[in-house]
Structures are given as C-alpha cells and as structure tokens.
C-alpha positions in Angstrom: 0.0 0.0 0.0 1.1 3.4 -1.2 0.7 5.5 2.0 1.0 9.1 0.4 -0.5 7.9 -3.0 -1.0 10.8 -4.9 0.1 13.9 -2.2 1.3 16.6 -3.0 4.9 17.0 -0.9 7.4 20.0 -1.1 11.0 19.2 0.7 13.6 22.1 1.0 16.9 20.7 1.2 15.9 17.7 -0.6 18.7 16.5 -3.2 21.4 15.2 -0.6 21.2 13.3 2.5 18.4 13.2 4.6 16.3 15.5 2.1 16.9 13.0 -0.4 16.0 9.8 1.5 13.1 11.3 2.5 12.7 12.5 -1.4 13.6 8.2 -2.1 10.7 7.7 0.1 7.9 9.9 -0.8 8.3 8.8 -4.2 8.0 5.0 -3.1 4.9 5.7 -1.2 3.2 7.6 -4.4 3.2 11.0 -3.5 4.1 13.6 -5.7 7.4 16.0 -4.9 8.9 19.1 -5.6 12.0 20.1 -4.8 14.2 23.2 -4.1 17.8 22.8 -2.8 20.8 25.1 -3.3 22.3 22.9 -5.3 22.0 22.7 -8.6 24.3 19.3 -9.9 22.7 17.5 -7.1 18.8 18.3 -7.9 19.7 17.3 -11.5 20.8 13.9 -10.3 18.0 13.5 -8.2 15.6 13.8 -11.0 18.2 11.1 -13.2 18.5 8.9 -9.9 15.2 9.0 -8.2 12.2 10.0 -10.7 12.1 12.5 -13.8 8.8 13.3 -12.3 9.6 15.3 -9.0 9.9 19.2 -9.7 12.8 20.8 -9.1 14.0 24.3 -8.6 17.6 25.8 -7.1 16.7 28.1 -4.2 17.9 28.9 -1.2 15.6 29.0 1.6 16.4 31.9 3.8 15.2 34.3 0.5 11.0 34.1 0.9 10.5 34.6 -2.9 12.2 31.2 -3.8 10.0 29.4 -1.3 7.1 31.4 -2.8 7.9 30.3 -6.4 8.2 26.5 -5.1 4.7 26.6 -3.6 3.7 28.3 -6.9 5.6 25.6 -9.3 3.6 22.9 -7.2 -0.3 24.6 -7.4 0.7 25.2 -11.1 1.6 21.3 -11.7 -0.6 19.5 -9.2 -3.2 21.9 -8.2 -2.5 22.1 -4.1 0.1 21.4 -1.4 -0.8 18.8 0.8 2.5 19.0 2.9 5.5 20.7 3.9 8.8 19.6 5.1 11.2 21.8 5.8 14.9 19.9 5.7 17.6 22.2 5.0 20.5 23.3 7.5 24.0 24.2 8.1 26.3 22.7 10.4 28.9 24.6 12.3 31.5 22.0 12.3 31.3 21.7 16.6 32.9 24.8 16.7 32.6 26.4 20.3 32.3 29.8 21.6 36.5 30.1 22.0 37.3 29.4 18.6 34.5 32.0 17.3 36.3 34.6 15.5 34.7 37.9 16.5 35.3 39.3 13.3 33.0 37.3 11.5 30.8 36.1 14.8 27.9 38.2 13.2 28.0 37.1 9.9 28.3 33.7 10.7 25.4 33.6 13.3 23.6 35.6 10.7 23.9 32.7 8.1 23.0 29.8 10.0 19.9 31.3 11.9 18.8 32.4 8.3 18.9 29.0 7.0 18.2 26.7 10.0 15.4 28.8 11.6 14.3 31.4 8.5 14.3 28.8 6.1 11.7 27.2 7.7 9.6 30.2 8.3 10.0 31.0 5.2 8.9 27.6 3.6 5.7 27.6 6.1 4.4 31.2 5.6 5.4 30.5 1.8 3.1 27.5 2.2 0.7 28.2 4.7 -2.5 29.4 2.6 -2.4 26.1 0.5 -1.9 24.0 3.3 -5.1 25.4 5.3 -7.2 24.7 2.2 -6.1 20.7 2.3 -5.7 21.0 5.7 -2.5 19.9 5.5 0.6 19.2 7.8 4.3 20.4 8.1 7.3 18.4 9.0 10.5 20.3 10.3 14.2 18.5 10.9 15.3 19.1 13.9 18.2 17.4 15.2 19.5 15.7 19.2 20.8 19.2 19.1 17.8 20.4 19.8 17.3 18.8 23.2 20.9 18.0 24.3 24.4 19.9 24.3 27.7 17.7 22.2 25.6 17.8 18.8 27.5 20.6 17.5 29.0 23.7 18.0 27.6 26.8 20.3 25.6 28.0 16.5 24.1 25.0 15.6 22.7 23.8 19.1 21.3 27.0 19.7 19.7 27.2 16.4 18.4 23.8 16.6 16.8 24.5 19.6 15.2 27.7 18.1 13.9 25.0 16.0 12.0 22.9 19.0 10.5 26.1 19.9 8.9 27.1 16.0 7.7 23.6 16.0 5.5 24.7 19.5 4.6 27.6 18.2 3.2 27.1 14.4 1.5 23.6 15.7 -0.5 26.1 18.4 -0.9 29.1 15.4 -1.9 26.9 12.7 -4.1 24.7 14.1 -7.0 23.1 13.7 -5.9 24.0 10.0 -2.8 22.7 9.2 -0.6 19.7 11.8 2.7 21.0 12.3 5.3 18.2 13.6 9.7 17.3 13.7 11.9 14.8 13.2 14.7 14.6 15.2 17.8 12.9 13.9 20.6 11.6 15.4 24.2 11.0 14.0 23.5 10.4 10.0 26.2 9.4 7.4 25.5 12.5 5.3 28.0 15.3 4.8 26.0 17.8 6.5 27.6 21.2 4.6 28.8 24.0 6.9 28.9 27.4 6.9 31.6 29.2 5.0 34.5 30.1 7.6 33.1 29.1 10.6 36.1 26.7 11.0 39.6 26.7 10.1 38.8 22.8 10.1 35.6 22.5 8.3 35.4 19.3 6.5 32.0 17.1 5.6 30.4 15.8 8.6 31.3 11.9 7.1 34.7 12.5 6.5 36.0 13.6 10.1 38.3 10.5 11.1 36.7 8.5 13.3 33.3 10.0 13.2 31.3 6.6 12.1 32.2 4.8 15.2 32.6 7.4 17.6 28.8 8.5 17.1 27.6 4.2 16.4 29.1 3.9 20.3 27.5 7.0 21.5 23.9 5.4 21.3 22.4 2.2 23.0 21.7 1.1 19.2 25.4 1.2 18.3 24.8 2.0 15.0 25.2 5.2 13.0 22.0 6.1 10.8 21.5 5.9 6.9 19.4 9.2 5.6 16.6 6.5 4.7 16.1 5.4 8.6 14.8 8.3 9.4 12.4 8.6 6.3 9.5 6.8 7.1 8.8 8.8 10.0 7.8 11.9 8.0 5.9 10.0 5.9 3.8 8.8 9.6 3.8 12.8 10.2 2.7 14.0 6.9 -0.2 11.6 6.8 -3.3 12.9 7.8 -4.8 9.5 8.2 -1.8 8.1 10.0 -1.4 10.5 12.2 -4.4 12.6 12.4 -4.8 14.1 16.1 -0.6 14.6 16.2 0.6 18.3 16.1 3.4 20.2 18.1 5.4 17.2 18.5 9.0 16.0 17.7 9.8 12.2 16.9 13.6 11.5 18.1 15.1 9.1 15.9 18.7 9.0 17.5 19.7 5.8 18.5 18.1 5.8 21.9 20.7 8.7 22.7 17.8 9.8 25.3 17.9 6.7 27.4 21.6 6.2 27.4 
C-alpha cells in the first residue's frame, strides 16, 4: 500500500542526505514532490537517480521569494500542497564559543539562523495558505541538538533548539488548519555542509576521522543512521490518516541517545 498515494509534498533541502532519503521515500509511497535545494548538480541527479517526475527548482531558503515560487511551481503542476517539510540546515562543524572569530561572529550567526530557523519560516508562511485549504501538515528537521548539548557547535545547538520552539509555536498558530510536527535525527552518514568560515577545520560531517564509530558507540543502538532510517517517520507525520490528532510534536530518531 502506497501511504502518500497521490500527495502533493514540497521538501527544502531535498537533493542530498536526509532531504533525499526522504525524497527516495515519498516517491515509493506515491506521493508527488517538488523540490528546491541550493544545489544545482545534485537536484539534476535527483531527478536522473530518483524520478524524472519530482519538480525541481535551485533556491535557497532563507530568500521568501524562492520558497514562494516553489509553492507556486507545485499549485501550477498538481493543483494544491498537501505538505511541507522543511529539511535544510547548516552545520557549524562543533565549533565552540572560544574558537569564534569575532570578526565574523555576526556574519556567521547571521547565516546559520537564516537557514536553519528562516528557512523554515520561510517555507511555512510561503506555504501556509495552501496547506489550510487541504488541511494539511508540516514536518521540520530538527536534530539531538535540539534537546541536548555535544551535537554541535555553540551555532548549531542554539539554532536547533530555536527550532523545538517554532515547531510549539506554528502547531499552536496553525491549528486546527494545518498539523505542524519534527523529526529529530541523530548522527546520519551524510555530509551535512557548513557554513563558510566558521572553522579553520571545516570538512564534511562523514569525513571527520573517526566519526562513524565514535557516534555508532554513542547510542544504545550502536549504529550510526543511513538518511533513509529516518524517512518513514515523515511520511507517519505528513499523513493525515496516519497521524491525524498529532501536532506540536517532535519524533527522536537518534539511537536511543535519550535513554543512554
């Protein structure tokens, strides 16, 4: 059984990582997707990879127009939004207050609040009309750095925790129009790309030496996650018959990091 057969999805941040396994998924479970990522090359091979069906369009999501002209591309092709998922983020490589340069503290703060928390109001207020017409439902990323310290630097956990917060909020706002939910990842072999600068030691998330089996041991699971584990759970929270009465709520999805 398709459980999204025929929905209309939009996922920002969608053509690497966990944006794309929960892309891989949608499409498995029949809905239909669009798109918008900042990067061009890796939408294209979405669409060769995964499905010359899903729209795509190269945006970035802290500018409100290019999450406006997604939510139009979609009405224009399939005639409504049924959800949103909001999925892209910048990592600040775990760097802490100390090694902030104050030269560029402001820039860099700048940068990953607009993407990590502006992206996503962007993508819901972008969205918003369409979705209280299906009654529709949001799903937001959030990460283990939005509960707990260690995740990240001081700039990610903080912004991440901003996150938490909008999820509260919009599920209070939009309701009893539109369910607003999270996902909250744990340690996920994707590259996770940074901001510019932050680090003098900035290098993809995967590729830090010892990264795999320092974060499989850190959880009771002792396993690291592939971008598809998480998938299925926005699929549960984007499903208006699977999980009808849910709204201001965040799934963890960490490896049991909670109970350790």
């Amino acid at each position: 059984m398709q459980l999204m057969k025929s929905k209309i999805v939009l996922v920002t941040g969608g053509a690497d990582g966990i944006g794309r396994g929960i892309v891989e998924v949608m499409i498995e479970q029949g809905a239909n997707v669009a798109v918008m990522d900042i990067n061009d090359d890796k939408l294209a091979a979405l669409k060769d990879e995964v499905s010359a069906d899903i729209i795509t369009l190269q945006g970035d999501v802290s500018v409100y127009a290019d999450n406006q002209a997604l939510v139009s591309l979609a009405v224009e092709r399939f005639g409504r939004i049924d959800s949103f998922i909001g999925n892209a983020a910048l990592f600040d490589y775990f760097t802490p207050l100390h090694k902030l340069d104050p030269l560029t503290l402001t820039e860099t703060f700048d940068r990953i609040f607009q993407v990590n928390v502006l992206g996503y109001i962007n993508g819901v207020k972008a969205a918003r009309d369409e979705l209280k017409k299906s009654h529709g439902s949001v799903v937001l990323t959030v990460s283990n750095s939005g509960f707990y310290p260690g995740g990240g630097g001081v700039l990610y956990v903080a912004s991440k925790h901003a996150v938490v917060g909008l999820i509260k909020q919009l599920g209070h706002e939009l309701a009893p129009d539109v369910r607003v939910n999270g996902v909250s990842p744990g340690a996920t072999d994707t590259s996770l790309a940074s901001v510019e600068g932050v680090s003098s030691k900035a290098q993809p998330l995967n590729a830090i030496k010892g990264f795999h089996e320092t974060a499989a041991q850190a959880v009771p699971l002792k396993r690291i996650a592939m971008p598809r584990d998480h998938a299925h759970l926005y699929v549960t929270l984007a499903s208006n018959e699977l999980s009808p009465l849910v709204t201001g709520t965040i799934i963890q999805s960490d490896g049991g990091w909670a109970v350790k």
